[in-house]
LOMIGU-856746 format. One record per residue (C-alpha): x, y, z; residue in one letter; residue number from 1. Coordinates in Angstrom, 1 decimal. Layout:
N
<drendren X="X" Y="Y" Z="Z" residu="a" num="NUM"/>
...
***
This chain:
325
<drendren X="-76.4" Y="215.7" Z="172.7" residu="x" num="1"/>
<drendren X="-73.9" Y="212.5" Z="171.4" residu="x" num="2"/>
<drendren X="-76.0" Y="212.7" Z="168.0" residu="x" num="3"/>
<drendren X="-75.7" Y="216.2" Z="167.2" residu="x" num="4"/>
<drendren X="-72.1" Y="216.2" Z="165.4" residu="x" num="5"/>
<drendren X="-72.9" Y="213.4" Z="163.4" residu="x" num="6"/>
<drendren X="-76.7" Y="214.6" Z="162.9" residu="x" num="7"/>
<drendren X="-75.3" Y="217.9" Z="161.1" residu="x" num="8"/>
<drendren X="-72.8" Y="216.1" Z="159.0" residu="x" num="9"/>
<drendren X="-75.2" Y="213.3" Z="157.6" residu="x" num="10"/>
<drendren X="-77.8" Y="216.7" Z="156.8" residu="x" num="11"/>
<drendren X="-74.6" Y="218.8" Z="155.0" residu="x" num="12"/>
<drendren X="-73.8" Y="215.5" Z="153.1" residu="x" num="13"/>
<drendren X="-77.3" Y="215.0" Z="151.9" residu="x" num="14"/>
<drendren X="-78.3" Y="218.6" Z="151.0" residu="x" num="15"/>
<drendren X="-75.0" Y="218.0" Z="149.4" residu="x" num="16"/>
<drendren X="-76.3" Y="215.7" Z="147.0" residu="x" num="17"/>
<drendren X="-79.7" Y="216.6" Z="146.9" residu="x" num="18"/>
<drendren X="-78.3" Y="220.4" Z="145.4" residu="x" num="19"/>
<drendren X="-76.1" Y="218.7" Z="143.0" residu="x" num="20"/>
<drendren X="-73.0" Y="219.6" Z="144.6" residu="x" num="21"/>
<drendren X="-71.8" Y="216.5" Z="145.2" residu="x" num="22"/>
<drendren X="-71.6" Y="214.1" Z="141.8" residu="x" num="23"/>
<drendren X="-73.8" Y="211.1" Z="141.3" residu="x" num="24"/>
<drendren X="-72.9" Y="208.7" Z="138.7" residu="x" num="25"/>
<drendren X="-75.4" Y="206.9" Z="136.4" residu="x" num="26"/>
<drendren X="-74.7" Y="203.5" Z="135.4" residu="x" num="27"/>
<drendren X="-75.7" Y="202.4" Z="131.7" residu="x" num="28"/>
<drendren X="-78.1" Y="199.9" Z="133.6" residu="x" num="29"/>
<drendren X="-81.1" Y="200.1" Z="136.1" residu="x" num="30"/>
<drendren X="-79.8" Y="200.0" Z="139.2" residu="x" num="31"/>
<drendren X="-82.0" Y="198.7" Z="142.8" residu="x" num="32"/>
<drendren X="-81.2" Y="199.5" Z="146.5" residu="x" num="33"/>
<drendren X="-81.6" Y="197.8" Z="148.8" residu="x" num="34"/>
<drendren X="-81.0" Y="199.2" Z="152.4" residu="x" num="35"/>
<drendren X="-82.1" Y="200.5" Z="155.3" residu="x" num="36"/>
<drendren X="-82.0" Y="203.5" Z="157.7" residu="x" num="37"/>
<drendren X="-80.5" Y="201.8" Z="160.6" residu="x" num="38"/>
<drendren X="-77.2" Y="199.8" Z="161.9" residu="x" num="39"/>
<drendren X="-77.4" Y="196.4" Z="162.5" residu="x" num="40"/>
<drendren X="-79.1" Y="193.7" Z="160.8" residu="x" num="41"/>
<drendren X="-82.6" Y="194.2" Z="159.1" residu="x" num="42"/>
<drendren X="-82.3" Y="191.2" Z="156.9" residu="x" num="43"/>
<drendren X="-81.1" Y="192.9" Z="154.2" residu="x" num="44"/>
<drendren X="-79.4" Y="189.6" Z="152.3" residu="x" num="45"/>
<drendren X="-82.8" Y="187.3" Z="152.2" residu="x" num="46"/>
<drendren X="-84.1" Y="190.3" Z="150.6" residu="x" num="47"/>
<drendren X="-81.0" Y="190.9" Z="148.6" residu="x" num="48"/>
<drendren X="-81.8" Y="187.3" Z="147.1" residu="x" num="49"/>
<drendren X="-85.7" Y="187.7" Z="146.7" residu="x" num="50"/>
<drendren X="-85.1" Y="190.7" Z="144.5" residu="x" num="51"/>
<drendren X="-82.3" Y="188.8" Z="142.7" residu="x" num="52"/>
<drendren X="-84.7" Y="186.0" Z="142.1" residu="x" num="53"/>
<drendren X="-87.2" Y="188.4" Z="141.0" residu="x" num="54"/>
<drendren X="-85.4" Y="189.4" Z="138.2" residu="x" num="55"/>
<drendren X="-83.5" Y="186.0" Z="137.0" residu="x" num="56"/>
<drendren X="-87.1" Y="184.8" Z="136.3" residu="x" num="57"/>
<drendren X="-87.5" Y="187.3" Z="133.9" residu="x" num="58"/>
<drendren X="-84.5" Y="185.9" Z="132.5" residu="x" num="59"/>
<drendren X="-82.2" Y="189.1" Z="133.0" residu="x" num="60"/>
<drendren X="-78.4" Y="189.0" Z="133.6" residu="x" num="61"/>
<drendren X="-78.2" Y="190.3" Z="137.4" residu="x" num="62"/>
<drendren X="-75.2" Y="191.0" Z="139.2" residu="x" num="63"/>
<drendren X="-74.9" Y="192.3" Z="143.1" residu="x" num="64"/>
<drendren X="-72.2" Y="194.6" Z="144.0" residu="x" num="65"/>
<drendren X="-71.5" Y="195.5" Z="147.7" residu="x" num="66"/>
<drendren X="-69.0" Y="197.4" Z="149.7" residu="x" num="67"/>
<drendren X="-68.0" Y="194.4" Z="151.0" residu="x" num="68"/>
<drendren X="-67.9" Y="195.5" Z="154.8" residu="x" num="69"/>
<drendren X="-65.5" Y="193.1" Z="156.8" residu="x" num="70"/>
<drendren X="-64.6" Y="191.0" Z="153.9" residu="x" num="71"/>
<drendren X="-62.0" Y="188.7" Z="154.3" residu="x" num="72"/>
<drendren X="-60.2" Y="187.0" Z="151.0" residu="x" num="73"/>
<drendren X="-62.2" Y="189.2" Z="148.7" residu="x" num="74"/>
<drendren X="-65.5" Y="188.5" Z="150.2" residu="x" num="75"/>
<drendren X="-67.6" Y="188.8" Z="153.5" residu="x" num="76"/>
<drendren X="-70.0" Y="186.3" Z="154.9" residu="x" num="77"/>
<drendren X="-73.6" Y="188.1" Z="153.2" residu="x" num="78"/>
<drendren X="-71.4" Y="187.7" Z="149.8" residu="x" num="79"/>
<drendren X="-70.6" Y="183.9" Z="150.4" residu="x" num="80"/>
<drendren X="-73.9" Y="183.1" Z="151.3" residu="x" num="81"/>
<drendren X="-75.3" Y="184.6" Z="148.3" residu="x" num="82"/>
<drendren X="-72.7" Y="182.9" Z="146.4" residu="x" num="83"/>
<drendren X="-74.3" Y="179.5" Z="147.7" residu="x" num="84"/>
<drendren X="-77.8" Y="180.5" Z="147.1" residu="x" num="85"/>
<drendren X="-77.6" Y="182.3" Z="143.9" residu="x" num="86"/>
<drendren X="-74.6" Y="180.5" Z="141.9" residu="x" num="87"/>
<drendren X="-75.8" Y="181.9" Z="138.7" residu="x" num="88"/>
<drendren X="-75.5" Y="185.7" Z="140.1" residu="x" num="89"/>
<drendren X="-72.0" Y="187.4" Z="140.5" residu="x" num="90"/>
<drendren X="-71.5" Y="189.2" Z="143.5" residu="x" num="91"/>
<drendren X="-68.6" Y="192.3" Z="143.1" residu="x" num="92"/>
<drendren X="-67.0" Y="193.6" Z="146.3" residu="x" num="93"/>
<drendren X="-65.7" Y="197.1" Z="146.0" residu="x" num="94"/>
<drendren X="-65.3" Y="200.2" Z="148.5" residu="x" num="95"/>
<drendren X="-65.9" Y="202.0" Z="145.1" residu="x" num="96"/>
<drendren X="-68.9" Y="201.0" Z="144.1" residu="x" num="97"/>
<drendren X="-69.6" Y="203.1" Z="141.1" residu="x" num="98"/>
<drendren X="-66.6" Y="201.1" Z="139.7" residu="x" num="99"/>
<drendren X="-67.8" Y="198.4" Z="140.5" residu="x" num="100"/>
<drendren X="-70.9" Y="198.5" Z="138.7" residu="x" num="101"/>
<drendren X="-69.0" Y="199.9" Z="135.3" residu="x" num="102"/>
<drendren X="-67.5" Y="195.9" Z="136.0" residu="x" num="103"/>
<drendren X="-70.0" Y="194.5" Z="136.0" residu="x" num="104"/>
<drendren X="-71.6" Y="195.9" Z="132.7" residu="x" num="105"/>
<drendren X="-69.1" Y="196.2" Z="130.5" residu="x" num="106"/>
<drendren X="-67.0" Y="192.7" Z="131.9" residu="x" num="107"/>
<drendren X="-70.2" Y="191.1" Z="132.8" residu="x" num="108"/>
<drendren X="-72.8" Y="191.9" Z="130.2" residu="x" num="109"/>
<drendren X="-75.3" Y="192.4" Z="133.3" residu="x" num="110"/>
<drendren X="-78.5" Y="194.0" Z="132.7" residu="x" num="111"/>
<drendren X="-79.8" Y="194.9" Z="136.2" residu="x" num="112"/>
<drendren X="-77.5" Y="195.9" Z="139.5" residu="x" num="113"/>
<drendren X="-78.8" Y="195.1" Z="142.7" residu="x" num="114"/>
<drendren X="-77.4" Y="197.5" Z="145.0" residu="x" num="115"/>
<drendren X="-76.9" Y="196.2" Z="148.2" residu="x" num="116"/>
<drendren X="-77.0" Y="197.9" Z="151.5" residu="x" num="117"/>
<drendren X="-76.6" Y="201.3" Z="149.2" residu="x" num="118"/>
<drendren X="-79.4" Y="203.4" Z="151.0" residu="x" num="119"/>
<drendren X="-76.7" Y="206.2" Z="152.0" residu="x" num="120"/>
<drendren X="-74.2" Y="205.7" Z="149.3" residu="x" num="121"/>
<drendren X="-75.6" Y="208.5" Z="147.1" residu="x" num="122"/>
<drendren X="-72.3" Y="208.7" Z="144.8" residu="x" num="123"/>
<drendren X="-74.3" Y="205.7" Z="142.7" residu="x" num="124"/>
<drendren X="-77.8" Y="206.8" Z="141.0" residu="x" num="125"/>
<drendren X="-80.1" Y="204.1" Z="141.6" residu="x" num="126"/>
<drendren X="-83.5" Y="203.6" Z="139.7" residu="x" num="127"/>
<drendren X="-85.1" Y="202.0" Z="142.8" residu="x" num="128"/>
<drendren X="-84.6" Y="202.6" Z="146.6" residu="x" num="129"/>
<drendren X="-86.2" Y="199.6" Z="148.5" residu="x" num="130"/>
<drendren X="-85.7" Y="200.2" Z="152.3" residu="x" num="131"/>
<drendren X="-85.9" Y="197.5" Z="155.3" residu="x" num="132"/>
<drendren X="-87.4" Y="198.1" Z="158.1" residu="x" num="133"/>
<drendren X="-87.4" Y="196.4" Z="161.3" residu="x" num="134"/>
<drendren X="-90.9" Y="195.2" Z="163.1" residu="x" num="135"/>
<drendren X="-89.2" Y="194.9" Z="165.8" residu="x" num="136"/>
<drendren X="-87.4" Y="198.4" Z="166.2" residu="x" num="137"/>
<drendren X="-89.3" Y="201.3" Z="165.2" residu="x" num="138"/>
<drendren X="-87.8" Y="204.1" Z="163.7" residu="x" num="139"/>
<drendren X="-90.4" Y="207.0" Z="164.8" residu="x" num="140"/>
<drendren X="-89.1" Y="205.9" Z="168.4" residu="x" num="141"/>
<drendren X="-85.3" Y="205.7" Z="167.5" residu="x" num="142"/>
<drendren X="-83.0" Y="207.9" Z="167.8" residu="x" num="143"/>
<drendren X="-79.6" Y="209.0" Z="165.4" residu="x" num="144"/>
<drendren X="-76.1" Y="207.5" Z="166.4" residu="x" num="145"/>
<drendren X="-74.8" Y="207.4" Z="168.5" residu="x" num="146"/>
<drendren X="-77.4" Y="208.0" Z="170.8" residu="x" num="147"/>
<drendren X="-79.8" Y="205.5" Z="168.8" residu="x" num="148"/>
<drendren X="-79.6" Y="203.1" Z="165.9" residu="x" num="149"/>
<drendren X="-80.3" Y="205.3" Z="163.2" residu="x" num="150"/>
<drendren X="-78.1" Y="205.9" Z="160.3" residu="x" num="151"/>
<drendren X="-80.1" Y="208.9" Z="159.1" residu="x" num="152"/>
<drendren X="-82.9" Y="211.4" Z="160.4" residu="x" num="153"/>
<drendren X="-86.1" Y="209.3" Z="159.4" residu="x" num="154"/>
<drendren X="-87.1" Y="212.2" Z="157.0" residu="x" num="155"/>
<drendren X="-84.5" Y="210.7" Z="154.9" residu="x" num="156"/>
<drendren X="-87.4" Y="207.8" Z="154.2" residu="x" num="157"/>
<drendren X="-88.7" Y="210.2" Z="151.7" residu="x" num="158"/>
<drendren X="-86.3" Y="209.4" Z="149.2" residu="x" num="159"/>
<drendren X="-87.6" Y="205.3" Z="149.4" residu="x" num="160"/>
<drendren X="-89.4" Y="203.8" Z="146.3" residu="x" num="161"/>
<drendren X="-90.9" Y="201.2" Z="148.3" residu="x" num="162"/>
<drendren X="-90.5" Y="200.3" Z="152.2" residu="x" num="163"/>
<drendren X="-90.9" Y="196.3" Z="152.9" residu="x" num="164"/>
<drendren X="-91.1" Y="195.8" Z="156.6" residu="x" num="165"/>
<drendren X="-89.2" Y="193.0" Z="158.0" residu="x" num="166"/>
<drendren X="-89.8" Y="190.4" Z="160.7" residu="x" num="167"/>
<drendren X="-93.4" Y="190.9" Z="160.8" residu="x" num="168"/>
<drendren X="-93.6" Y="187.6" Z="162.7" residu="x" num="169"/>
<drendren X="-91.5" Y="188.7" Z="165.8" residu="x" num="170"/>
<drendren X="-93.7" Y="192.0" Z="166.2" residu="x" num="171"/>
<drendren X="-97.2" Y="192.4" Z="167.9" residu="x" num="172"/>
<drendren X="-99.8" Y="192.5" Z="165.5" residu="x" num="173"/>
<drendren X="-100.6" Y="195.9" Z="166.8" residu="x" num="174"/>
<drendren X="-97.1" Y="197.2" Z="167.1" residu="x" num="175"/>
<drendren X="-96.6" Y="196.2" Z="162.9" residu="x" num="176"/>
<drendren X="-100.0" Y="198.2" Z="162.4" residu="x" num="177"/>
<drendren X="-99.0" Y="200.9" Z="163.9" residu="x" num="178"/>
<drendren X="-95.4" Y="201.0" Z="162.0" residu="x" num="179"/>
<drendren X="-97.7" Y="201.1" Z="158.4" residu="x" num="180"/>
<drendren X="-99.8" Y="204.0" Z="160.1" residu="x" num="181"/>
<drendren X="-97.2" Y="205.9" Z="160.7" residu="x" num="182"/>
<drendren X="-95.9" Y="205.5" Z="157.4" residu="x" num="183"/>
<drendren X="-98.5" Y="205.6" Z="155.3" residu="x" num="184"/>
<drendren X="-99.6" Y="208.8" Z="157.0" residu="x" num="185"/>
<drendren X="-95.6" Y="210.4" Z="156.3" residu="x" num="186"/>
<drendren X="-95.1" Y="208.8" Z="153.0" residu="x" num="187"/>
<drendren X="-99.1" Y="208.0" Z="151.9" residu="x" num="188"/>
<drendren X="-97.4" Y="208.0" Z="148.0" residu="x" num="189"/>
<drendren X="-95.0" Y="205.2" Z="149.5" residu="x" num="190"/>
<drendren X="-95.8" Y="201.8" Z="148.9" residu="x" num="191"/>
<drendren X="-95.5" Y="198.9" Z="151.8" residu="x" num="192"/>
<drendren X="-95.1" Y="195.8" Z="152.0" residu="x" num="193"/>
<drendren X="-94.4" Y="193.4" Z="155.5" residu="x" num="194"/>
<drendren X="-92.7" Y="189.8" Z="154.9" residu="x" num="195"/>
<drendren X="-91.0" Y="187.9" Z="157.3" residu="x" num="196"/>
<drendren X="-87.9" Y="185.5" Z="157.3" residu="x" num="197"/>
<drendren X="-88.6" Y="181.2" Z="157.2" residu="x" num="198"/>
<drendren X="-86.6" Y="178.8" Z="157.8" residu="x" num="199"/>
<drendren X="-86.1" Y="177.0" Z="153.8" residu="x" num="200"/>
<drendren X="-84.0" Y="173.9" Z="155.6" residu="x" num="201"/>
<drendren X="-80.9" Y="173.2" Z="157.6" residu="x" num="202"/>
<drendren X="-78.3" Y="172.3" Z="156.2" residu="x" num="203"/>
<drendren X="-74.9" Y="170.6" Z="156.8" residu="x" num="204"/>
<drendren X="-72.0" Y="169.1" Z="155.9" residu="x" num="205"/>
<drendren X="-71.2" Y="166.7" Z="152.5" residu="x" num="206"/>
<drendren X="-75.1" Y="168.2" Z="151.6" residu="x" num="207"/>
<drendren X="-76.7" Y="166.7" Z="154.8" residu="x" num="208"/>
<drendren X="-80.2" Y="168.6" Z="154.9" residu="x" num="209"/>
<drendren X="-83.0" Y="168.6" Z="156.9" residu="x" num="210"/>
<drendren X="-86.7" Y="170.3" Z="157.2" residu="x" num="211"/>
<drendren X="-86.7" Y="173.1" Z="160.2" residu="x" num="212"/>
<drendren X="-89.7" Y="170.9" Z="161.6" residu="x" num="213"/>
<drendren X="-86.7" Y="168.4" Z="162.3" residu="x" num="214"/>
<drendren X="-86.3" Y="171.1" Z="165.3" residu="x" num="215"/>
<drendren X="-89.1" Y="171.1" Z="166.9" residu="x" num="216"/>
<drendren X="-89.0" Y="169.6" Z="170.5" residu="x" num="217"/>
<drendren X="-85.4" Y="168.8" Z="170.2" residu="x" num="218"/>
<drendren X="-82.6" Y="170.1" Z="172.6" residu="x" num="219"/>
<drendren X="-80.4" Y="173.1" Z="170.8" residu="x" num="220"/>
<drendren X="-77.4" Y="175.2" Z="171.1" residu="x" num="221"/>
<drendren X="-77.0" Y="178.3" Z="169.1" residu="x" num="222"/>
<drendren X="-74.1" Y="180.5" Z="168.7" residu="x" num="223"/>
<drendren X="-73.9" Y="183.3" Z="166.1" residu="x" num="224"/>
<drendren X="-72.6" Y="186.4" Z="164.7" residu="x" num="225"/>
<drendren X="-75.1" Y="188.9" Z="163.3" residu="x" num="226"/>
<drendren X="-76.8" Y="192.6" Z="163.8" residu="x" num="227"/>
<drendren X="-79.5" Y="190.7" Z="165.0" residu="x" num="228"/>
<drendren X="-78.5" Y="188.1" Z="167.4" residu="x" num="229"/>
<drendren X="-82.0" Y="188.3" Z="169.8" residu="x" num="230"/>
<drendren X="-84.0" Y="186.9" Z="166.1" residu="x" num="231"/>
<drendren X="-82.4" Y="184.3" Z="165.3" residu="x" num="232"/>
<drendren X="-83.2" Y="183.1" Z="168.8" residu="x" num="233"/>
<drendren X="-86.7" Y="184.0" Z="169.0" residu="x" num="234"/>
<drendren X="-87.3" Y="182.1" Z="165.4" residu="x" num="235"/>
<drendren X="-85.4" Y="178.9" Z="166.8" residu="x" num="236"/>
<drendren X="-87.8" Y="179.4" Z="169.5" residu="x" num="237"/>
<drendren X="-90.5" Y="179.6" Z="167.7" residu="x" num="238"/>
<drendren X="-90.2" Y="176.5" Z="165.3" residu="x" num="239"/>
<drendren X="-90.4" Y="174.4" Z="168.7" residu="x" num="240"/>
<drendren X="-86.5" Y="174.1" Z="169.7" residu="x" num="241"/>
<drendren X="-85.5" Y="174.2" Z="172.9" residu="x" num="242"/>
<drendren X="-82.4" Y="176.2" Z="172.9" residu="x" num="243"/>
<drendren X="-80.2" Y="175.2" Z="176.1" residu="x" num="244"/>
<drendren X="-77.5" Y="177.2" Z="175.3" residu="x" num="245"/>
<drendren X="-77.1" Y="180.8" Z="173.3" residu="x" num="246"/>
<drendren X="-73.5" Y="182.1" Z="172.4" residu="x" num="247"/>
<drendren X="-73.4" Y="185.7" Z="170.6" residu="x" num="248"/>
<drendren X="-70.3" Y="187.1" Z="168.7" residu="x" num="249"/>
<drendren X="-70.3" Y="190.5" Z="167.3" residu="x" num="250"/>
<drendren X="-71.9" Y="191.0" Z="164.3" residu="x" num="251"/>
<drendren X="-69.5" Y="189.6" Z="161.1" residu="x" num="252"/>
<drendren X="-67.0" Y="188.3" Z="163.6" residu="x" num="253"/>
<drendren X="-63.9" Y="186.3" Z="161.7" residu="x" num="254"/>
<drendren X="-63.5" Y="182.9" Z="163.1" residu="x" num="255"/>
<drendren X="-60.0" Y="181.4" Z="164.0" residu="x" num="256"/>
<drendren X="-58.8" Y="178.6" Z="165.3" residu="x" num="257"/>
<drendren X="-58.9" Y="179.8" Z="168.5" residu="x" num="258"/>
<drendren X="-62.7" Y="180.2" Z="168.1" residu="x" num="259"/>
<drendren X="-63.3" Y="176.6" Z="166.6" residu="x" num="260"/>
<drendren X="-61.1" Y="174.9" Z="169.3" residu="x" num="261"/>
<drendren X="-63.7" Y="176.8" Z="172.1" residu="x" num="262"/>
<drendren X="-66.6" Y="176.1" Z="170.1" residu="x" num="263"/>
<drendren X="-65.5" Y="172.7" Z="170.4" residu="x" num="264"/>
<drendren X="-65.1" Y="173.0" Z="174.1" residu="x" num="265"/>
<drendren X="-68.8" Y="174.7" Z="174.5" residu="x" num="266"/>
<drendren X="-70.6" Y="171.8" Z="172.3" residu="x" num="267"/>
<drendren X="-68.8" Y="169.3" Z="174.1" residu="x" num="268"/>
<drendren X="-70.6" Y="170.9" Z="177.3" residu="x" num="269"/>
<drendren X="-73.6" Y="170.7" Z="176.2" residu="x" num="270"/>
<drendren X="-76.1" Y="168.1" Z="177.2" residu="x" num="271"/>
<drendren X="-76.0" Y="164.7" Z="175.3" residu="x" num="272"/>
<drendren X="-78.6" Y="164.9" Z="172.9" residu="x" num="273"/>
<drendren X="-77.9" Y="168.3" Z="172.1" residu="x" num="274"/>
<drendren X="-78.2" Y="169.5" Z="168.5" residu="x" num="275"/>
<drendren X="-75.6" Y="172.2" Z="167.5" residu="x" num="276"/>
<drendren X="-76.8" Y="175.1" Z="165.4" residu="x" num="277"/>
<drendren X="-75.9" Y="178.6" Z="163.6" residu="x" num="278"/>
<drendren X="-76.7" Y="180.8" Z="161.0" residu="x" num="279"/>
<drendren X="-76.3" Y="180.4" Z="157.4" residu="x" num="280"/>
<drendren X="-73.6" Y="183.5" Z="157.2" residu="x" num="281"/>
<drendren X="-72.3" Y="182.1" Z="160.1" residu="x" num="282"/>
<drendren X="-71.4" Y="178.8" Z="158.7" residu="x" num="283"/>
<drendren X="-70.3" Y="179.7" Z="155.2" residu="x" num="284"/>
<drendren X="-67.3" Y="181.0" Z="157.2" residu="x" num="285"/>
<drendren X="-66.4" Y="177.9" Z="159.4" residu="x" num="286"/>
<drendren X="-67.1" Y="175.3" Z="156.9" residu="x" num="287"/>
<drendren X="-66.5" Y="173.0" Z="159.9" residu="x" num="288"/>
<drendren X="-68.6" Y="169.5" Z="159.9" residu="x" num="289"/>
<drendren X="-69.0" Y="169.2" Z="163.4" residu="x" num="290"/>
<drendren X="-68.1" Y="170.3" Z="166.8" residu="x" num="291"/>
<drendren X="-66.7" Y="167.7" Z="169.5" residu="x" num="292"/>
<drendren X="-68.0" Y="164.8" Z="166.7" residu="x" num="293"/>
<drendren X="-71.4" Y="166.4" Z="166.9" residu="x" num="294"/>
<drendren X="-72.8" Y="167.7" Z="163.5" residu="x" num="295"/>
<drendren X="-72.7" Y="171.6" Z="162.7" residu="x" num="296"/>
<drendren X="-76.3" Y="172.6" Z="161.3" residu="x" num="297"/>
<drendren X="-77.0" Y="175.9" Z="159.6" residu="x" num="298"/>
<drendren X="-80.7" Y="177.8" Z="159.3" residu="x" num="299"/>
<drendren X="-81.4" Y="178.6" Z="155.3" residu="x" num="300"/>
<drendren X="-83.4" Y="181.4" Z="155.9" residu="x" num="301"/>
<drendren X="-85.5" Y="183.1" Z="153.0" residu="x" num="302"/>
<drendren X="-87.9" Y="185.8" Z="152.8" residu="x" num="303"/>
<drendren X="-91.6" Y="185.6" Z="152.5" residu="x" num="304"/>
<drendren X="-94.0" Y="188.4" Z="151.7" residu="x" num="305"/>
<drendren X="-97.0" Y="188.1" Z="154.0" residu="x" num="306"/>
<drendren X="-98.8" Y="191.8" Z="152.2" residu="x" num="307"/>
<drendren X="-98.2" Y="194.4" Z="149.5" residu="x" num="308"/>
<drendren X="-96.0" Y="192.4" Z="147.2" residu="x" num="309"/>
<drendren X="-98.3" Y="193.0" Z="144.2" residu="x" num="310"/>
<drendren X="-97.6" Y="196.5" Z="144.8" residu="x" num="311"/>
<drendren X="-93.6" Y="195.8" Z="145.5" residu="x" num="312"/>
<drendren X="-93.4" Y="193.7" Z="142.4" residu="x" num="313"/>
<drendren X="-94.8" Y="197.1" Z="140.4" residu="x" num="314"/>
<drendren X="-92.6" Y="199.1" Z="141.8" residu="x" num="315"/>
<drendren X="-89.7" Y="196.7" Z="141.0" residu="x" num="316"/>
<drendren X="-91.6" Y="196.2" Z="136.8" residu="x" num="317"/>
<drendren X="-90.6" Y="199.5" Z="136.7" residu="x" num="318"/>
<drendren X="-87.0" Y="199.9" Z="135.2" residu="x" num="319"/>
<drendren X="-87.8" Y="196.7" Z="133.1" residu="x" num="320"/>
<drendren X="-88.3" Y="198.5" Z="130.0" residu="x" num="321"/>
<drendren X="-85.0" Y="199.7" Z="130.4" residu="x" num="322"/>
<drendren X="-83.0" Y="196.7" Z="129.9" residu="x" num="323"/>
<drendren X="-82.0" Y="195.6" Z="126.5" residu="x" num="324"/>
<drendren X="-82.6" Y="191.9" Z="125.9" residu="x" num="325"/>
***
């Protein structure tokens, strides 16, 4: 089996760690996780921001930090996204990680690290471990990489402080109910919560926005590059667009020029009264106003708890006590 070389390394690097053999370093501040057990996108950088949030409003100093996969001129597109969102939260990019967050306490002053997509990188202690978990793609029916998606064997879920399912909206009702089953009846000490991602407004150019109900019934062509390419259609989709034409990249992709002078070609293609969209990581990169004169719009997505974030939000009060004010 493809998955049995990598399954026996990822189990002798976690026993690893779990024996003490392999150091973990504690940072002088709480830190949070927030990851997930499989490649590809979960939604990990709404979520990013909703914890950030969390924690500004209780008026501590926050700072992300991030391996900062496929960065390009210090940062990658989840970092510049978050740097729009959040302006008042720094966002460190380093490989090294645990240097990182030494940074960012003793240049920064922060009081809280938000760990983000740090679910496997067990060099870094971390206070909480908040994993993502796609509606949409089960893990009790994945399988490890290569053969599947998964990262990990899903009895690594054990070491989660709090599992918020994601994309609620885009799963059956019975299919989501049967993810928490399965769970609860693993993990029953675990707590759960399910959210989804909505549309906050699109976006464009010299701070042109508009409501995502502006979509619905209009004519729309898509292109993006992300983990999860088939969402981002379905949820264009779903707020009443009628999406014409669908162009995927891989996941991160760098634009060039090359890229922006097709692009230009595609939109130019499309019918007359065609609105051009992407994503919000997407279009932090291009920064382009418009494609063939016709405006560039970008989705502002954010997440919304639909269940259990009473219980997430006592799971996240936890380390609070911690910080010094």
């Amino acid at each position: 089996m493809a998955s049995g070389p990598y399954a026996l390394g990822v189990r002798l690097r976690n026993w690893l760690y779990d024996r003490g053999w392999k150091r973990v370093h504690t940072a002088l501040v709480p830190v949070v996780s927030i990851g997930n057990l499989s490649v590809g996108g979960t939604g990990k950088t709404p979520c990013v921001e909703w914890v950030a949030r969390f924690y500004r409003q209780r008026d501590l100093r926050v700072a992300i930090i991030s391996r900062g996969y496929k960065a390009e001129n210090g940062r990658n597109d989840e970092a510049m996204v978050l740097e729009d969102n959040l302006p008042d939260v720094p966002h460190l990019q380093n490989p090294d990680r645990v240097a990182a967050a030494e940074m960012a306490v003793a240049e920064l002053e922060s009081e809280l690290l938000i760990l983000d997509d740090g679910f496997q990188h067990r060099r870094l202690h971390r206070d909480i471990d908040l994993v993502l978990i796609d509606a949409t793609r089960p893990p009790q029916r994945d399988h490890l990489f290569p053969w599947g998606t998964l990262r990990e064997p899903v009895s690594s879920l054990r070491r989660a402080s709090a599992f918020i399912l994601t994309r609620c909206d885009q799963a059956a009702a019975e299919d989501v109910a049967a993810l928490a089953a399965w769970l609860r009846s693993s993990w029953p000490e675990i707590p759960i919560a399910t959210s989804e991602h909505r549309p906050r407004a699109l976006i464009g150019a010299a701070g042109a926005e508009q409501p995502p109900s502006w979509l619905a019934g209009k004519t729309v062509a898509a292109f993006c590059g992300i983990g999860h390419p088939a969402a981002f259609q379905a949820t264009l989709a779903a707020w009443g667009a009628k999406v014409v034409a669908f162009r995927r990249y891989p996941d991160h992709h760098r634009y060039r020029r090359a890229d922006v002078d097709d692009l230009t070609v595609w939109a130019a293609a499309q019918p007359a009264d065609a609105v051009i969209v992407t994503t919000q990581k997407d279009w932090v990169k291009l920064r382009v106003a418009a494609f063939a004169q016709r405006p560039l719009w970008a989705v502002q997505i954010g997440l919304h708890m639909r269940s259990g974030e009473e219980a997430l939000a006592a799971v996240l009060e936890k380390p609070l006590h911690e910080c010094a004010h």
